[in-house]
Residue, then its C-alpha position, 0 to 999 in steps of 0.5 A: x500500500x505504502x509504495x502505490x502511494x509513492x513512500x520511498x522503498x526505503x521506509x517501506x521496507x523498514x515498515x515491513x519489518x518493523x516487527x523484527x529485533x532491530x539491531x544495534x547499529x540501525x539507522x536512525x530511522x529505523x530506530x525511531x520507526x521501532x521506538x514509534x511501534x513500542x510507544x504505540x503498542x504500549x498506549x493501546x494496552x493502556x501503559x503509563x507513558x512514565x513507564x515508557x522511558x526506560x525501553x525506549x533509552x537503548x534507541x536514543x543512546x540514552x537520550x530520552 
């Protein structure tokens, strides 16, 4: 759906795989394309979003 309305086959394959372990040197889109989907998932099962800061810090090298 994504490449019929023109993204880049670059984020379309990032979105592809979005659920695959991301690894340690991805790209900085691809982390925050994985940090999105954490934050998303979290908030549809009705997490905190205090509860969020530390399993998103290993995706910002800290910087949360």
């Amino acid at each position: 759906m994504l490449s019929l309305w023109h993204f880049p086959d670059r984020v379309c394959a990032l979105i592809a795989r979005h659920h695959e372990a991301i690894l340690p040197d991805a790209s900085p889109l691809e982390r925050t394309l994985h940090a999105a989907r954490g934050v998303a998932d979290r908030l549809l099962v009705g997490a905190d979003p205090e509860s969020l800061e530390p399993s998103v810090a290993w995706l910002t090298d800290g910087l949360v």
